[in-house]
C-alpha positions as CSV (number, residue, x, y, z in Angstrom):
1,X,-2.7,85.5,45.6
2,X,0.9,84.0,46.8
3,X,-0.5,84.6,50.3
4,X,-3.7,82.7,49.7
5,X,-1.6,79.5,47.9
6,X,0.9,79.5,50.8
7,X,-1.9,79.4,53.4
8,X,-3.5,76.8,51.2
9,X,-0.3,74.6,51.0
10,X,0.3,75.3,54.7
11,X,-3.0,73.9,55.8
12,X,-2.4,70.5,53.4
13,X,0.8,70.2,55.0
14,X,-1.1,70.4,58.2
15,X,-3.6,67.4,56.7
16,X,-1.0,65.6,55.8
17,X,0.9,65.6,58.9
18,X,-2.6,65.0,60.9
19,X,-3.4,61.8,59.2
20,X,0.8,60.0,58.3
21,X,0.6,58.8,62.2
22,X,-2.3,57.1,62.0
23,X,-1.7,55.6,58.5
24,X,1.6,54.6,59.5
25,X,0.3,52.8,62.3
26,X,-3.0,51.1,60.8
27,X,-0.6,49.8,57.9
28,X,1.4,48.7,60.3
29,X,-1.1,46.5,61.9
30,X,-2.0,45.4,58.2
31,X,1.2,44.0,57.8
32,X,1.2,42.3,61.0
33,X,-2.2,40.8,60.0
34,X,-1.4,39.8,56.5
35,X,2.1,38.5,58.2
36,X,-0.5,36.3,60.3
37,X,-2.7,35.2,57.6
38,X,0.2,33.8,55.7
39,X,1.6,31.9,58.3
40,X,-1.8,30.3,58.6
41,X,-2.4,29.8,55.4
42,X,1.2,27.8,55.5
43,X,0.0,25.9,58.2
44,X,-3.1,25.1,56.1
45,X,-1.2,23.9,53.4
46,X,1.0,21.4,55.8
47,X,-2.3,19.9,57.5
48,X,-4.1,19.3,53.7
49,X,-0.8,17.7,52.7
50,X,-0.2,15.8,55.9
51,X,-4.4,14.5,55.1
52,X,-4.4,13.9,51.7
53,X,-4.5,10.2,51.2
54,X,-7.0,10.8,54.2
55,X,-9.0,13.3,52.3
56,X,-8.8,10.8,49.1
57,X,-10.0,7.6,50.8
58,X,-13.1,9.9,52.3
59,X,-14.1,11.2,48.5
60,X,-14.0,7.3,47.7
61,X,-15.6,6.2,50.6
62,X,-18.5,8.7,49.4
63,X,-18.2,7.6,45.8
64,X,-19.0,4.1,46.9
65,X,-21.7,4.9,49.6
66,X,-23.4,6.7,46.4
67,X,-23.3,4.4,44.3
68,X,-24.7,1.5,46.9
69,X,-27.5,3.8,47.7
70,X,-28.2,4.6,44.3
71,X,-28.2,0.3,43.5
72,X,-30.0,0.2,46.5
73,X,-33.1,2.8,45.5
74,X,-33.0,1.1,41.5
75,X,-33.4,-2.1,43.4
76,X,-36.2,-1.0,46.0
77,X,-38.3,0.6,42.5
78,X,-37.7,-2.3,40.4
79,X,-39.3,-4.5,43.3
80,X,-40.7,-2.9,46.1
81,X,-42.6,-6.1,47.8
82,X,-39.6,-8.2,48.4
């Protein structure tokens, strides 16, 4: 029986050996990626700052074009001949 649980323990110390190089080295590369994404993400975050007013004017811009389109089709059904 001692036999049979040493061989057993042998052979998932084998396992384990088989598969730590390449999980070492696939999280590896996952840290390198997630180092990636958060530098982007930072560099993101500097271009919606740097646009904001931009991005604000744009949302207004739209708020206004709705409305004068929405005035304009309440005008065109309260007298379409003219």
């Amino acid at each position: 029986m001692v036999d049979h649980a040493d061989g057993t323990i042998q052979n998932m110390n084998g396992t384990v050996s088989d598969i730590r190089d390449p999980l070492r080295k696939d999280l590896t590369e996952l840290q390198a990626t997630l180092q990636e994404a958060k530098g982007l993400l930072a560099n993101i975050q500097v271009l919606v700052r740097a646009n904001d007013s931009r991005i604000e004017d744009t949302l207004e811009n739209l708020r206004t074009t709705t409305q004068n389109l929405s005035d304009l089709t309440d005008s065109v059904k309260q007298r379409p001949g003219v």
